[in-house]
C-alpha positions as CSV (number, residue, x, y, z in Angstrom):
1,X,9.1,-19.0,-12.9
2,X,9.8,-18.7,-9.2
3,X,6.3,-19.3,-7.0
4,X,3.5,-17.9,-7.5
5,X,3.0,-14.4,-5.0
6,X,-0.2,-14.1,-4.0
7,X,-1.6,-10.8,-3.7
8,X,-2.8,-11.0,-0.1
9,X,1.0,-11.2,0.7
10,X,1.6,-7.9,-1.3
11,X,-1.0,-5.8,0.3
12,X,0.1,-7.3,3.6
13,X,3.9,-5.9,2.5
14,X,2.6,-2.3,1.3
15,X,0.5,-2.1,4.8
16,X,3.5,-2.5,6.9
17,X,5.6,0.2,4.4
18,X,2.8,2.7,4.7
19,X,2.4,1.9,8.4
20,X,6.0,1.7,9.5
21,X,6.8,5.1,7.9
22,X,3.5,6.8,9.2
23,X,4.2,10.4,10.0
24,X,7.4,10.6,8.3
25,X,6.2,9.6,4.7
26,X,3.2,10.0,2.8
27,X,3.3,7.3,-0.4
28,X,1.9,7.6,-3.7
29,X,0.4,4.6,-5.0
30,X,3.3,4.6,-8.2
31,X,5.8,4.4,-5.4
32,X,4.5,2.1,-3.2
33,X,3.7,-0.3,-6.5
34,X,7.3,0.9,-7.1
35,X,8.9,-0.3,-3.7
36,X,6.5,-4.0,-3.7
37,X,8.3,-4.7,-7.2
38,X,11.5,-3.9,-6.0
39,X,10.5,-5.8,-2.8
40,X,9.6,-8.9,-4.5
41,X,11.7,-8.8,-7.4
42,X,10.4,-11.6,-10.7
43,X,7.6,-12.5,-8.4
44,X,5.4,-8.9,-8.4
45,X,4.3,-6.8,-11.4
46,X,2.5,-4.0,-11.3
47,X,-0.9,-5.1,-12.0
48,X,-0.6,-7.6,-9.2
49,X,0.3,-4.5,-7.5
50,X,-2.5,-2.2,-8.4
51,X,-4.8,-4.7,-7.0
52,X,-2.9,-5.1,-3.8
53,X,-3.9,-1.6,-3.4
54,X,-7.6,-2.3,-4.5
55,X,-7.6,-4.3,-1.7
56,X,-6.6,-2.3,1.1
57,X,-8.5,0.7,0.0
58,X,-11.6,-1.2,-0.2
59,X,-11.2,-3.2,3.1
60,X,-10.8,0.4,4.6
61,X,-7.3,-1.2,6.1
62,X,-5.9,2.4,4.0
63,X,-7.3,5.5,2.4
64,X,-6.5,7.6,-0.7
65,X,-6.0,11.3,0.6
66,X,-5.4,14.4,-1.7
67,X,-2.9,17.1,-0.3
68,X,-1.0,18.6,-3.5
69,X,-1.1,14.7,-4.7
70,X,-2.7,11.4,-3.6
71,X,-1.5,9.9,-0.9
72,X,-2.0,6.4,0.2
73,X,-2.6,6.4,4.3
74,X,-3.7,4.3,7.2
75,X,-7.3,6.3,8.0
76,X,-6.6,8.7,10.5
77,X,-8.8,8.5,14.1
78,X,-10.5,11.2,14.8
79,X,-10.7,12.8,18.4
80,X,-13.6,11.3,19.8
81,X,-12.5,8.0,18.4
82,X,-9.6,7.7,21.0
């Protein structure tokens, strides 16, 4: 078997997808686990991916949001924030 992925490297890849494509996509978690698998080939599975995105929804680096469907996004700054 090819070495070992660790699953900090996988959230770090699915930040940068959802991130790079801000305002132009919105991803579900089944296609971001989807593109990470693809991504990584042998070396990611989908539980591996599921807790990828464990991670970054609890580190608050990414929210679920619910618009028709759950999306996974970076959290959005409000006005006063900026």
């Amino acid at each position: 078997m090819p070495d070992e992925l660790k699953m900090e490297e996988v959230a770090e890849a699915m930040y940068k997808m959802v991130k790079d494509s801000m305002g132009q996509k919105k991803w579900k978690a089944t296609d971001l686990t989807k593109a990470v698998v693809e991504l990584f080939g042998d070396r990611c599975d989908k539980a591996l991916a599921k807790l990828a995105i464990r991670e970054l929804v609890e580190s608050g680096k990414c929210v679920y949001t619910y618009f028709g469907g759950s999306f996974i996004e970076i959290p959005h700054k409000e006005g006063a924030e900026n």
